[in-house]
C-alpha angles and dihedrals in degrees: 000000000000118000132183088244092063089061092052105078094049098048089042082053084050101056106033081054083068095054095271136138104232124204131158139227096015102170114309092346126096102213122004120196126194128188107185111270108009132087121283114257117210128212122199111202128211143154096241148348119306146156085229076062103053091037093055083050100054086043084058095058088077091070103034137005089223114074124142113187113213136204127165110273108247133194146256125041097282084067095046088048083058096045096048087049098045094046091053081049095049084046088059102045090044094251138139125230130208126183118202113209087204097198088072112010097244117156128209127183118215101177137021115213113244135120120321112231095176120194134208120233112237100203093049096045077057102051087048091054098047084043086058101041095049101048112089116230125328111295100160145074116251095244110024135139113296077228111083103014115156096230124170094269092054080052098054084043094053087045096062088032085062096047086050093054095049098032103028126220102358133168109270095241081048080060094042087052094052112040097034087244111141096193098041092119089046098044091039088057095041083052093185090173104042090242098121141045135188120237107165128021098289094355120112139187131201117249133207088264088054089048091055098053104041077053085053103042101021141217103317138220119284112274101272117221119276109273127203105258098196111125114233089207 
């Protein structure tokens, strides 16, 4: 088993490589380092990631702006997913981040502390904003599963799945017409949730699995206009 002792050797390597005086447990921190002159930079150690983690390295900005947290470097992509997140979460705390390959000892920074500028993303903003525009009314729980989620694509689906059901196989601009939605002939022959299939050329039908799911999520709202998605911000 893993234990915070195994990662500070090769931390305390790390740093006196780059000129520093290494000691551990000074006071609250878990490893101080001092270069003459400069201020002193601070490591918490720690097996994995943890809030408890994040919270001890934010405590130890009181006493230093340079503090890394660091935890040993794992394998696989669920731990590459951890480590991408965790890094954009130390940028924005002002925080450093190690990461300690114990078979070897080998240390890689993946942060320096320092001030966090953050920027929003305007293509996503956008994407927020159209998501928001073109779903009718309000049918989720704030907080739910991402599985499941009635979006506005799942919307414009229900919404030819509905006309299938009344009017039977029908041409996909037949189904634009009359739904209001623009990309019925496009989203029918994707088929992304099994719910159409196609049985002439442009002409669709509803499946079981179309019939289910118009009986879970129901018959939806009519298609509202098309809205201007710029943001005014």
């Amino acid at each position: 088993m893993v234990k915070e002792t195994d990662l500070y050797a090769p931390v305390k390597s790390f740093l006196e490589g780059q000129g520093y005086e290494v000691k551990s447990e000074v006071g609250a921190a878990d490893v101080v380092a001092l270069r003459a002159g400069e201020d002193p930079v601070i490591v918490e150690l720690k097996t994995r990631f943890s809030l408890a983690l994040f919270h001890q390295g934010v405590a130890r900005l009181a006493l230093a702006d340079l503090v890394y947290l660091a935890v040993p470097r794992g394998a696989g992509r669920g731990f590459q997913k951890a480590l991408k997140e965790n890094v954009s979460l130390c940028r924005r705390l002002g925080l450093g981040l190690l990461t300690v390959r114990l078979r070897d000892g080998f240390v890689e920074a993946h942060c320096d502390p320092g001030p966090y500028a953050p920027r929003i993303s305007k293509p996503k903003r956008q994407r927020l904003l159209r998501e928001f525009s073109r779903r009718v009314g309000d049918p989720n729980n704030g907080g739910a599963t991402r599985v499941g989620l009635v979006t506005a694509y799942r919307q414009d689906a229900l919404r030819c799945a509905a006309h299938l059901a009344e009017q039977g196989p029908s041409r996909g601009r037949d189904v634009k017409d009359a739904t209001g939605v623009d990309r019925a002939t496009t989203l029918m022959r994707d088929d992304h949730y099994g719910w159409f299939e196609k049985v002439d050329k442009g002409v669709y039908t509803l499946t079981p699995k179309g019939i289910e799911g118009l009986q879970r999520y129901g018959a939806p709202e009519p298609a509202q206009p098309k809205a201007d998605t710029q943001s005014t911000a």
